[in-house]
Structures are given as C-alpha cells and as structure tokens.
N, C-alpha and C positions, 0 to 999 in steps of 0.2 A: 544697676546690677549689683548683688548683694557682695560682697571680696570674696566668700568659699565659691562663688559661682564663678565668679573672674578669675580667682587663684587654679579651679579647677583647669577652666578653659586654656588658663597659659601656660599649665604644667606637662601642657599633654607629649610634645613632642622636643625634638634640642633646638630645634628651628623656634619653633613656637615661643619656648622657653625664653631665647635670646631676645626675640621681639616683645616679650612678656619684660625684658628690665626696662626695656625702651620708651614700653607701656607707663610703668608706676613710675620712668623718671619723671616724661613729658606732664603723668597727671599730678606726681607730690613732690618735684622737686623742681623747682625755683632757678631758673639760670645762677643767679648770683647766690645761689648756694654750692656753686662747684669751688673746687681748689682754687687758690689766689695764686698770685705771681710765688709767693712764698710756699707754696706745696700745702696752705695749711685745709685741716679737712670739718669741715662746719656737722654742726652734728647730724642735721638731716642725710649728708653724704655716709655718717657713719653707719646711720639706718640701713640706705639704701643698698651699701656693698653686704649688709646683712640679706636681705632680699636677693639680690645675685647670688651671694655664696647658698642660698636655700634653692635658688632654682640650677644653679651647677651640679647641685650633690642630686637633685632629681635627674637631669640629664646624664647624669654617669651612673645611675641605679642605684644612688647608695641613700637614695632616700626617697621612701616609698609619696607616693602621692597623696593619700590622705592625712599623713605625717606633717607633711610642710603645711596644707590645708590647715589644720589643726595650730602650726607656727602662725599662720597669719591671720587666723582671728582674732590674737591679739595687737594686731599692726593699727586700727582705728582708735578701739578703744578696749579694756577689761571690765568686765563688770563684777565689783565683789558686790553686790547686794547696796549698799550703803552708800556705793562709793562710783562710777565710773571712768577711769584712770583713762584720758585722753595720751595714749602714746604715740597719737598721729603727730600730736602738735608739735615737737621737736624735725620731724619732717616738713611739717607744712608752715609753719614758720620759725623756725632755726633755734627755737628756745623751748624746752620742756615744759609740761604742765608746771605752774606755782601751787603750792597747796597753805589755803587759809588758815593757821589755826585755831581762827579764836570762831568759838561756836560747835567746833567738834570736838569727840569725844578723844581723849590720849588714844584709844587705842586704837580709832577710824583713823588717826593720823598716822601712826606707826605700821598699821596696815597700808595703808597708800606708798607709805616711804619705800618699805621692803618689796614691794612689786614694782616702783619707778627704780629703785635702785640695780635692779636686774640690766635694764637696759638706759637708763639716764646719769650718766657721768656727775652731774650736778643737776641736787635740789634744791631747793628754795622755799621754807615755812615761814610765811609771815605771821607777825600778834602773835608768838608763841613767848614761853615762860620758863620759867627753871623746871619748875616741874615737868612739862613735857619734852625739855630739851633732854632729861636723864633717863626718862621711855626712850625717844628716837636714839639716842647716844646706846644706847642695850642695845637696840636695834642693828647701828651703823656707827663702828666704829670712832667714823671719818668727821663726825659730826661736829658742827662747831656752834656757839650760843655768843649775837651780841646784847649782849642786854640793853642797851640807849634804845634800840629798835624793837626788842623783842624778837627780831629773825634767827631761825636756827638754819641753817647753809648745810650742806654737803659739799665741797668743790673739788671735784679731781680731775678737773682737768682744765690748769689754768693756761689755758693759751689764748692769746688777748685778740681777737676775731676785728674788733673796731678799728680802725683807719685815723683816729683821732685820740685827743683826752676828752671827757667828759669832767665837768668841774661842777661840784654842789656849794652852794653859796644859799647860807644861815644867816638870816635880817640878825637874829637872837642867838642866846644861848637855849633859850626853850625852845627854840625850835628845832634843836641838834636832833632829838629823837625821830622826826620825821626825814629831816636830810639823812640819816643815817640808813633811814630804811631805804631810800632813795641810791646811797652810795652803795649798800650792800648788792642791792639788785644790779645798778651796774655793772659793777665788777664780777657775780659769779655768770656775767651773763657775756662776758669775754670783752671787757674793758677796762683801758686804764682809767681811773679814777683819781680826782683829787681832792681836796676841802678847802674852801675858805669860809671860816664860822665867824658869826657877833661882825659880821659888817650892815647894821643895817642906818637907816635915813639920817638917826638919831645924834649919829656921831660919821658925817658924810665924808670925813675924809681918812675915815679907815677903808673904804671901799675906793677911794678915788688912789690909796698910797698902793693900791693892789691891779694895776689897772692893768704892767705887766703881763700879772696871774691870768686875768681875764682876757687876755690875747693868745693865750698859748690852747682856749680849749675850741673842742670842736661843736661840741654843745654846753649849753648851759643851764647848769637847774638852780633854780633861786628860790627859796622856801623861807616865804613870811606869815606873820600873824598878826595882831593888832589893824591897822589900814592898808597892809597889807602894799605898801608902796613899793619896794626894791626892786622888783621884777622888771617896772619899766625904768627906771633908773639904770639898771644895768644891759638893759635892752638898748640903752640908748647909746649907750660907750661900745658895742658890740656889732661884727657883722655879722654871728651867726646866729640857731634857732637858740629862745631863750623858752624854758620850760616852768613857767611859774605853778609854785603848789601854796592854796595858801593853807595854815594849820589854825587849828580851834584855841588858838592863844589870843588872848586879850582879857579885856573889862566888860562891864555885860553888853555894852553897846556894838560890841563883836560879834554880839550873835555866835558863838561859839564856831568862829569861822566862816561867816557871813558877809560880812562885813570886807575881808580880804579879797573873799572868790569874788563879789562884784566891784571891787577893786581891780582887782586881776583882766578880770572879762573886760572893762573899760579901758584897759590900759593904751594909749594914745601913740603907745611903740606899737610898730605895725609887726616886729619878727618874738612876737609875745605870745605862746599858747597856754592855756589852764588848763590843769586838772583838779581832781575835786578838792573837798577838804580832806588835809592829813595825808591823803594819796599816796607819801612817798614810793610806791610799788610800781603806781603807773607812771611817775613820772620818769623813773630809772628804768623799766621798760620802754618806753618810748625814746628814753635818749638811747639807746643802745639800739634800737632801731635803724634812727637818723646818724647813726654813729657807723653803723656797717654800710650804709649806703654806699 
C-alpha cells in the first residue's frame, strides 16, 4: 500500500491514530532500536516520536489531515530530481543515508546535505575535497573536512550508541587514508574509536608490543596493502570479529589491491571478514553494526 494511502487510513480517527504508531513501530522500528538501560534514544526512535507527535496534533485538530499526508511523503524517500534522499534509512537501520562525493556535482552534494540536514543530526560525505567541503561548510555551518580521508562529517550528536571500542589497525603508513575513512565512519556513527597505525608484518613486534591495545576493542578493522597479511595475524591474537580491508598500495604485482583482497579472502583465521578494495566506509559501517549489537 503506497504511505499517503496508509497515512490516510491511520489518521482517520484517535483510536486509529494510536494503533497507526503501533503500526510504523512493528513495521520501521527494530526492537533494539528502543532506549538502552541508559535512556539513550537511537536515531530511528527520534524519527518515530516525530510520527507520533504528527499523528497527536491530528487527533487533537490541530493539524489537518492532508497536512501530515503531505509530512509523510517525505518519511521513505524525497525526490529532487537528481537525487532521491533515503530518509527511511536512519529508521530502518539506525544510520542515516551516507552521501558519495566523488562523481557528483558540488551542488547535487549541498543540495542533498541541506534536505538531510533538516532531519539527520549527523552526515557523512565521503571522497570529498577542499573544494566541496567550503560549498557544504556555506551550507552547514557545523561542517567538518578530514583531509587523510577526504570525508566531510556533520556530527551533532555525539552520543556514543556502541557497547564497545572499535579499534582501526594500519599494516602502513599508506594506508592511514583508508583507515581514516574507516575511523571517521565509526565514530560519527555513535562509537568510540581508537588507532593503532604502521603495525604491520614487516616489523612484527610493533604489533605484538600492542597486544594490550588489541584486547580492549570490541571489533576490529585492520587495513593492509601490499600481501596484505595483517588481518590474519591479528585475527589470530584476538577473540573478536576482525574486519579486514585491503587498500590499492603495493608494486605492480599488487594488482592495485588485488593482491591483498585474495589474501584477505584466504585468510586461515576463521573470525576474519573482507571488504572491498580501499572500502574504508564499509568496513566502519559494519563494525559499528557489530558494535551496537
């Protein structure tokens, strides 16, 4: 059924109404996106008390019915033409749309921003540049530019949602840019985050004198290049999930990252997962994932 048809149907009466929040909890909100022991309130729940306060002001008159209609075509998605702004996805699972921005135009990106920024506390551009971080920054304030990574961040609202630390672990120093992008996504994604960089095979007892560091996290991202070995190495010292990314560093027998990922994929640690080349985005979404569980 299309949402104005369902929104219609549930607006109709205060009876109705009440079983209409009951409705969008059971169908967009996620048991374990309610309130924690700590009171804290995950963003999908922020949506949701949005949708209640819209069908209360119907049920006491003060807001006509094809009004809120009209508020909740944008609860799916917005369409500018160019663009279609998923504002479900912070409901439907607990993280706002990411927006890419190498490929788009500055100003497809600053448009997306300024309509997430309405209702998403915290954004997240990855592959962006100076240049577009001082369009977005006109835009919003609030904005922030790391250069290693390229991500331009929005974060207001740092309340840390994960259960654990998450730890980024750099075979290289080349490889810093990709872990970065991996640490950035973590944390504006409600996690604490730490770094241990330049441990890799090479020099094995920089990783071994850190062995502490790597007991204290709850996941683990390990991001190499060249053969891309560390990941199980570090898998193997570890009882939790290890998130290997491998990055397009090497010699040409690297395959510009090839080389690593079926390194990765072979790896003989059985609590070892891959993401692509460079990845760092997915790999920091998915530990922050395994990190709220």
């Amino acid at each position: 059924m299309p949402l104005s048809s369902l929104a219609s149907s549930v607006l109709l009466t205060g009876e109705i109404a009440d079983a209409g929040v009951g409705l969008f909890t059971r169908l967009w909100q996620p048991s374990h996106s309610l309130p924690d022991s700590r009171g804290r309130i995950h963003w999908r729940k922020m949506t949701e008390n949005k949708i209640r306060n819209l069908l209360e002001q119907v049920r006491a008159g003060k807001l006509h019915i094809d009004d809120a209609v009209r508020e909740l075509k944008h609860l799916p998605y917005e369409d500018l033409g160019y663009a279609k702004i998923d504002h479900h996805r912070a409901l439907r699972q607990g993280m706002p749309e990411v927006i890419l921005g190498r490929g788009k135009r500055p100003e497809q990106v600053v448009g997306v921003v300024k309509k997430m920024a309405r209702v998403s506390p915290n954004i997240l551009i990855t592959r962006g540049d100076q240049p577009l971080y001082r369009k977005v920054r006109q835009a919003v304030r609030a904005a922030q530019f790391h250069p290693l990574s390229g991500a331009i961040t929005i974060h207001r609202d740092k309340t840390i949602y994960g259960r654990g630390k998450i730890l980024v672990v750099s075979a290289g120093t080349s490889d810093i840019p990709v872990a970065e992008e991996a640490l950035v996504t973590a944390r504006i994604m409600g996690n604490e985050a730490e770094t241990l960089y330049d441990v890799g095979v090479a020099g094995i007892h920089r990783l071994m004198g850190n062995r502490q560091v790597l007991g204290t996290a709850r996941v683990i991202i390990v991001v190499a290049g060249m053969e891309g070995a560390l990941p199980s190495v570090v898998a193997g010292m570890v009882a939790v999930p290890v998130i290997a990314v491998p990055t397009s560093i090497g010699y040409g027998s690297s395959f510009q990252g090839l080389a690593a990922l079926l390194g990765m994929l072979n790896s003989c640690a059985s609590n070892v997962s891959v993401v692509n080349i460079d990845n760092g985005f997915g790999a920091g979404c998915v530990a922050s994932m395994i990190n709220r569980l």
